[in-house]
Structures are given as C-alpha cells and as structure tokens.
Residue, then its C-alpha position, 0 to 999 in steps of 0.5 A: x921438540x920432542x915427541x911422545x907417543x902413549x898406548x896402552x899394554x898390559x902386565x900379568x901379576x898372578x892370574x890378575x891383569x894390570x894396565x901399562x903405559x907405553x911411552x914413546x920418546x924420540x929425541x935428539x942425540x945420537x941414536x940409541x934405543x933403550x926400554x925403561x921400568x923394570x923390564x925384563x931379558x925378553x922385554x928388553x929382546x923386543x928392541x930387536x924384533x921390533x927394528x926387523x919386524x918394522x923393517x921387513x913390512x917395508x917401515x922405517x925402523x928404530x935402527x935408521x933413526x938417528x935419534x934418541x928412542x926411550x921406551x917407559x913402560x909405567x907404572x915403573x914400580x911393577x916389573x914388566x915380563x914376557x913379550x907381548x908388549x912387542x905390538x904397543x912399543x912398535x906402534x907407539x914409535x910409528x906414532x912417535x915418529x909420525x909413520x902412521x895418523x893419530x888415532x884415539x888410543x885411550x880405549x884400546x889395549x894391544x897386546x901381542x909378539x912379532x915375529x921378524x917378518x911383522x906377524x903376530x905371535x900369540x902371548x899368555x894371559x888373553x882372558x886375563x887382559x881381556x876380563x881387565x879391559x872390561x872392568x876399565x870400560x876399555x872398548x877395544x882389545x887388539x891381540x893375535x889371531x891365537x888368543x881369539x877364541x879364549x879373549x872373545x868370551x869377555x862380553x862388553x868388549x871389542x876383540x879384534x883379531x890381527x894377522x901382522x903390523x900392516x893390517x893394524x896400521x890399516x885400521x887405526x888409519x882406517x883403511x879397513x873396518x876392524x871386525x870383532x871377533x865372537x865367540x859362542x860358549x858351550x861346554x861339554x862333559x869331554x871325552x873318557x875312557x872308563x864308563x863305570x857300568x864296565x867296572x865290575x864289583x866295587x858298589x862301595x866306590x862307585x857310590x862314593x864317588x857319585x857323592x863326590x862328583x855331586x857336592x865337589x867333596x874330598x875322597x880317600x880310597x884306601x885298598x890292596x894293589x889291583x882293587x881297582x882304585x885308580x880306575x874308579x878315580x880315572x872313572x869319576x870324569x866321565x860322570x863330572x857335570x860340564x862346566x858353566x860359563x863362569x867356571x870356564x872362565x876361572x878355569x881359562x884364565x889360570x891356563x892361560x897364565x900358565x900357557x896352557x890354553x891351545x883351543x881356547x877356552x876351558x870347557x870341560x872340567x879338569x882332572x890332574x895326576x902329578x906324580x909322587x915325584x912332583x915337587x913343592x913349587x909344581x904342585x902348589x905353584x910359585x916360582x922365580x915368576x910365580x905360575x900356578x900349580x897343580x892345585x890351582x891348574x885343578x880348580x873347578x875339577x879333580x887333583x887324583x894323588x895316586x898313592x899318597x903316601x910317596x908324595x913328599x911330607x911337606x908337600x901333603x902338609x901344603x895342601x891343607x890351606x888350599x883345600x879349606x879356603x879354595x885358594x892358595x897364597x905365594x908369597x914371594x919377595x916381589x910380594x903375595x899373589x893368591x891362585x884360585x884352587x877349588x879342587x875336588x881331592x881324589x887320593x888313593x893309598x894302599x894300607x901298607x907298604x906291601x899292601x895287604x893288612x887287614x885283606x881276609x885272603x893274603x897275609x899281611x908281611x908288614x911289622x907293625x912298626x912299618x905299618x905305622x909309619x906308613x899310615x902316619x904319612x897322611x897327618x890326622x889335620x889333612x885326613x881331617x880335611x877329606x870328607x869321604x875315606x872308604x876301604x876299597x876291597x879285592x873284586x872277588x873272582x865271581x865279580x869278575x866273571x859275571x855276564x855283561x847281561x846283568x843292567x847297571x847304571x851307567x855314566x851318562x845316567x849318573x851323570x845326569x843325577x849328579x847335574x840335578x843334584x847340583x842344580x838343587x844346590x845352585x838353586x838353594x844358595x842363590x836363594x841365600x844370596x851365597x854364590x857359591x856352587x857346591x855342598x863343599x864349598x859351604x861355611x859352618x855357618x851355612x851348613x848349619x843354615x840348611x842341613x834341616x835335621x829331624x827329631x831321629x837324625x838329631x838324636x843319631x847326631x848327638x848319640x854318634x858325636x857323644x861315642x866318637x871324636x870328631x874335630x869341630x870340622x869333622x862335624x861340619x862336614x858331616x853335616x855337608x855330606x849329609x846334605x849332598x846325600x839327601x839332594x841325591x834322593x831328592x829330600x828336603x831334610x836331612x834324615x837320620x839315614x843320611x847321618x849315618x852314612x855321612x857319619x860312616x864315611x870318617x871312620x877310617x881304620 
C-alpha cells in the first residue's frame, strides 16, 4: 500500500505568500525520484541536495530507495521556484518513508534550502511567508537561522529557529523543546554623511526639503552644475523621520522578495539612486520572475533621479502611474502582480545641456532649439505630478566663506520638526478613520476635506487659479502642499501665506 506523506511550504508570487502542499508518494516500482507541479531548474536540483543532505546526517536517503518517490507540490496550477522547499520534500519523504513518528503537520510551515552536509540555508521572502502564516492562523513556522530576525517580527506566530535536518527531526519527535524566536522592533533615523547646517547658502532648497521630508512630496531642483543639488537630495535622509513598525514591515517584505535583506528587518528609511543608464525592468520592476524595482525598492522612503533628463523617455513616462497610485502593476503572461511604490520623488536637472540658461554671471552657450528639447524630456503630465519645482542657484562666493560661527538649524532639529508635523498628520487621518500617513498620500476628496481655507486664502486661490493654468491635479496638490505647510507652523487653517507659497512652487520656468 502506498504511503503518502503531506507538509505545508510556501511559493512567493509578488510580495504575496501563498500556501503549498508537499505530497510525498513512496510506491512500488523501480526506483525513480521525480518532483511534479510546474517546478522550476532549482526546484527540481533539490532531488539532489535532498538524497546527500539526508545521507551526510546518517538517514537513509531517496537514492537507496528502490521505490517509486513523487513529489507534488499543489496547487499544480502555480508555478513552484526557488529552493526553499529543500526542508518540506526532505522531511515528507522521512514521513512517507517511516524514518521519523508522525507529528501534526496541519499548523506548521517549513521553509528553507540544504545544504549537502544537512544545514539550513536561508531563503527570500520570510516575512512574506511568515505575515501569510499568520493570516492562516498557522501556529508554527520552521525556517533557517538567516531568516529569524526579519520573520519574528509577525506577532501571533511561533518562528523557530533551525540549524540542520537532525535538530528538527528532534523536535517533531520531541526530543527537544522548540524555542520561538523573539524579536524587538526599534527603528532609527540611520546613518548620514551631509547634515544640512554644513551647507552653505541655498535657504531655498533646504526649506523645500523640510517640505518634503514633512508631507512625503514630490521635488524637482532645477540648478547650474555645482549648485549643490545633489548634496541637498543626499542631505534630506538625515532629516527623513524613522520608520514605524508598520512601514518597516512593507518595506521588509519587498526586500525580502528581492533578497535583499541581510540583518533583517528595514529599519530605517530608504533612499535609492539609480543611474540614468538604468533600465525599464530595473527601475520599475518585473522580469522573467518579476522582482520589484527601483520604485518599489523606495517605498516609504526617497527614489533621487539624478540628472533626469538623461534617464530614458519611456522610462520617466512609466513612473507616472506609480507616483499617483503608490503602487505599480506588472503584467506578465503568468498574469498581474502589483508592488507597493510610495516613494517620495527627488529629481534634480540642469536648465540645459550646458547648464547655465537663465545664470545672471555665466552665458548661456545653448541654441534655443536645444534648450527646448532638452527641458521637453520632463513630459508636462510627470512635471504635473511633482509638487515642489524649485530653481536652485550658484552659492555666491561670500556664501562660501562665512564663518561657521554664525547658528543654523541643524538636522537633528528639523528632524525632530518633521516628526511633529507628521505626527499631526497621523493624528488628523486617524480621526477620519483614513489610514494613510502623510499630506501626499491624500485623495482630492480628502484634501478638500481638511485644507480649511479662510476668507483671504480663498480669495488669493480664486484670483491665483483665475490668472494661471493649473490642471485639476495641480490644483489638488497645491492644496496638499498648503496643508504640509501650515502643520509645519502648527496651524489649524490654511492661510492666504501658505497659498502662495504652495501656489509658488508650480511655477516652473
């Protein structure tokens, strides 16, 4: 009679986990080993790390089996990648093949590659699987010792930590107590090299940024080369606020997909520069097994596109759906997998290809024709999708050279503004009962909702829009901008003054 063993894995699709049955099947016949349901190359490699690594732990192994041994991995219908399910197929043949006593497997999860000498490797996705299991009401989840500290994070779980094939076999058998791995969360701001008190000049930029950092919006600086744009965009990390429990996680689970998580969990908000040279797929993800992007890779945190007018056109134009919805969709013939991409966008871009229209000290050497071509690679649907487009100027020399003696605010101060101001925000949407965190992230309807307006702002608005073309969203987020603006100072309304600042940061030469 044949005898079938069952345990539970799990498959990656997007940054989403879904439940897999391993079925073991030992039958008679001559011996063959063969793994069924849309496996994939390093799927189907596991035949042989599963025969050494059972046989260098002193089991008896598939190969010495003459026997029939399938291996389906259900639902057949999903395709299977990747090798951790090295750990399920190993220990369904032991309980196929009697090696070891049945335990319950219906509430455990494992998950994890071998080694040949019967060691865990760790495996992409943990959180993933691990936030998966949770929503099954699963109680356990075995994985590597590489993929604690990310996976522990998901409460309501039991994640246990496994060196090698013998030590879990000792557990299921009960032999030795299986000790839930705990982690604590704590964020931080990070590291960073630029504090914005050493930049000299440049009160324009830095309180964009402040901006910015404070309502998640979008900022074009538009400068001659050596103004200091970059430095400002590198700066705005060091006066980012640190992440909460719940934006790590989303953060974390698509790092995770993408393998790159080395000490676990996301704590501290990312900044992404990609080269202009980068392509379509790297930027805003996909792939023959679609892995997320740039843009996904920058959710909660900061893509900086340096000089972006050399990015390629397509490339620019496939961001405009992601910055409006905060999420992008691959579509692939496998079907539609959606990656989170809330990113605040940082751009910076001289005002032509030699760098100096419009400079008051440098002549320009442009004709106007390249001058044109060169502004019109920033199509006027993105530029309407960027809040803040600021002129950023040359330091002048006496900016340079004043003393370090004279006070400016420095990171950690705005730093700590930019938390109050989004703590204000946090506490205003969750009394609307919206979860979102930020000014940008606001609907029309909810901009319109709570951007209270006097008398005076509401006749500046109507005089401002009357005068100048601004596109339904345009209006929208000025009205966003207005608002960061205002939670900066610490008002309730939205004044005429806030308007106009808001109202002057579309006007983009």
């Amino acid at each position: 009679m044949a005898e079938v063993a069952k345990i539970f894995s799990a498959e990656l699709e997007g940054i989403h986990a879904k439940l897999i049955d391993v079925e073991v099947d030992i039958n008679v016949g001559l011996h063959a080993f063969n793994i069924v349901g849309l496996a994939d190359k390093a799927l189907s490699e596991a035949k042989e790390r599963v025969n050494s690594a059972l046989k260098n732990s002193g089991l008896k192994p598939p190969n010495r089996e003459n026997r029939k041994i399938t291996v389906n991995l259900a639902p057949a219908d999903i395709k299977k990648t990747g090798s951790q399910y090295d750990l399920a197929i190993a220990l369904g043949y032991l309980l196929a093949s009697k090696q070891i006593k049945e335990f319950n497997s219906v509430d455990k999860i494992f998950i994890g590659e071998l080694s040949l000498d019967g060691g865990l490797r760790p495996v992409f996705g943990s959180l993933n699987i691990a936030e998966m299991a949770e929503s099954k009401k699963i109680e356990y989840l075995f994985l590597p010792e590489g993929n604690v500290k990310e996976a522990s994070v998901i409460k309501n779980l039991k994640v246990i930590p496994i060196k090698n094939i013998l030590e879990i076999i000792e557990i299921l058998e009960g032999r030795k107590s299986a000790l839930p791995a705990i982690t604590s969360f704590s964020s931080n701001c990070g590291k960073y090299e630029i504090d914005l008190a050493d930049i000299r000049g440049q009160e324009n930029g830095k309180r964009a940024l402040v901006i910015s950092a404070s309502g998640g919006h979008n900022l074009l600086m538009s400068g001659p080369p050596g103004s200091g744009k970059s430095m400002l965009a590198k700066a705005l990390v060091s006066i980012l606020p640190p992440m909460n429990l719940e934006e790590s996680i989303e953060a974390t689970k698509i790092y995770s997909v993408a393998g790159l998580t080395k000490e676990g969990i996301i704590s501290v908000r990312p900044f992404r520069s990609p080269h202009h040279t980068a392509s379509g797929v790297s930027i805003i993800g996909g792939g023959q097994i679609p892995k997320p992007g740039e843009i996904s890779l920058a959710h909660r945190g900061v893509l900086f596109l340096d000089e972006i007018p050399e990015f390629r056109k397509d490339v620019l134009e496939s961001l405009r759906q992601p910055l409006e919805d905060g999420r992008v969709f691959v579509s692939r013939a496998r079907g539609a997998l959606e990656f989170p991409a809330r990113f605040s966008l940082i751009a910076a871009m001289n005002p032509c290809p030699c760098g100096f229209y419009n400079d008051p000290d440098k002549d320009c050497r442009c004709t106007a024709n390249e001058i044109f071509r060169y502004q019109k690679k920033i199509s006027g649907p993105l530029l309407d999708r960027i809040d803040l487009q600021i002129f950023v100027p040359r330091v002048k020399t006496s900016d340079l050279m004043e003393s370090d003696s004279i006070p400016k605010m420095s990171s950690a101060e705005l730093r700590n503004l930019v938390i109050k101001t989004r703590k204000r925000q946090k506490e205003r949407f969750e009394k609307l009962g919206v979860k979102i965190f930020t000014n940008s992230e606001m609907s029309s309807k909810l901009a319109s909702a709570v951007v209270y307006l006097d008398e005076e702002g509401e006749k500046f608005l109507k005089s401002a829009l009357e005068k100048s073309f601004i596109s339904g969203r345009g209006f929208y987020r000025i009205l966003k901008v207005a608002r960061t603006i205002a939670d900066l100072e610490d008002s309730e309304k939205v004044l005429a003054s806030h308007l106009k600042e808001a109202f002057q940061y579309r006007l983009k030469d």
